[in-house]
N, C-alpha and C positions, 0 to 999 in steps of 0.2 A: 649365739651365732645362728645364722640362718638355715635352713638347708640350701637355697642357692647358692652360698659362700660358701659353705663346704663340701659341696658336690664341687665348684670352682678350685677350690683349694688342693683339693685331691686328687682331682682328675686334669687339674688346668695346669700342674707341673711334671707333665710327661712323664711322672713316677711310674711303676709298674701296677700292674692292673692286681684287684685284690683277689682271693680266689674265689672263684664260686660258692656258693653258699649250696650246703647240701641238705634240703628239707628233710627232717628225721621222719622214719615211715610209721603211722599211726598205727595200722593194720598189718598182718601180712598177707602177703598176695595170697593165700588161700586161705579159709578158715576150717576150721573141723566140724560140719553143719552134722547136727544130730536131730531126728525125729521134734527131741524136747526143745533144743534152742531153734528149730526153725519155725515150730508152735509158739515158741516166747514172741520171736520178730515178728510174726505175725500178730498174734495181740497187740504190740506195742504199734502197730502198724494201725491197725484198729481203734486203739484209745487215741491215739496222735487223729486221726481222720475225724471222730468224736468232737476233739477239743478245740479243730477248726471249725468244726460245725457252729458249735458254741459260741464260736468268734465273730462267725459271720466271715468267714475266710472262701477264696476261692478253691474251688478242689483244682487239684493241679499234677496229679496222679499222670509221671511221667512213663509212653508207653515202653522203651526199653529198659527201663526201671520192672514193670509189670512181668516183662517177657525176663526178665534175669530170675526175677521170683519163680517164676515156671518153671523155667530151667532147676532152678535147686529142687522146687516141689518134683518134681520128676525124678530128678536123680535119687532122692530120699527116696521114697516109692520102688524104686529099681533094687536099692540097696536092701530094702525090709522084705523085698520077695527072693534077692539072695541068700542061701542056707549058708 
């Protein structure tokens, strides 16, 4: 069957509508950024920039991408000068 025909089928006999689909969350909206893991994502940030190099890839280094990294870099920073 198609999916034209069964987009038609489905929806073409005034049946009730199906429920939304609820995308499962990958992440959660916070994470627990520590000194060490946000030195990992950096490296990893690092090697990944490398392997476009390699590629012959464009750098495409997104600037609110850059500025959210600050953000954490700072807040770590704040947190290791609080006792």
């Amino acid at each position: 069957m198609c999916a034209v025909s069964m987009v038609y089928d489905r929806f073409g006999t005034g049946g009730p509508n199906p429920p939304p689909y609820v995308w499962p969350q990958t992440l959660p909206s916070t994470l627990p950024w520590t000194p060490d893991a946000f030195a990992e994502l950096k490296e990893i940030i690092k090697r990944l920039d490398a392997l476009d190099k390699k590629l012959g890839l464009a750098e495409c280094e997104d600037p609110k991408k850059a500025k959210w990294m600050a953000t954490i870099e700072k807040r770590l920073k704040k947190l290791e000068r609080t006792p």
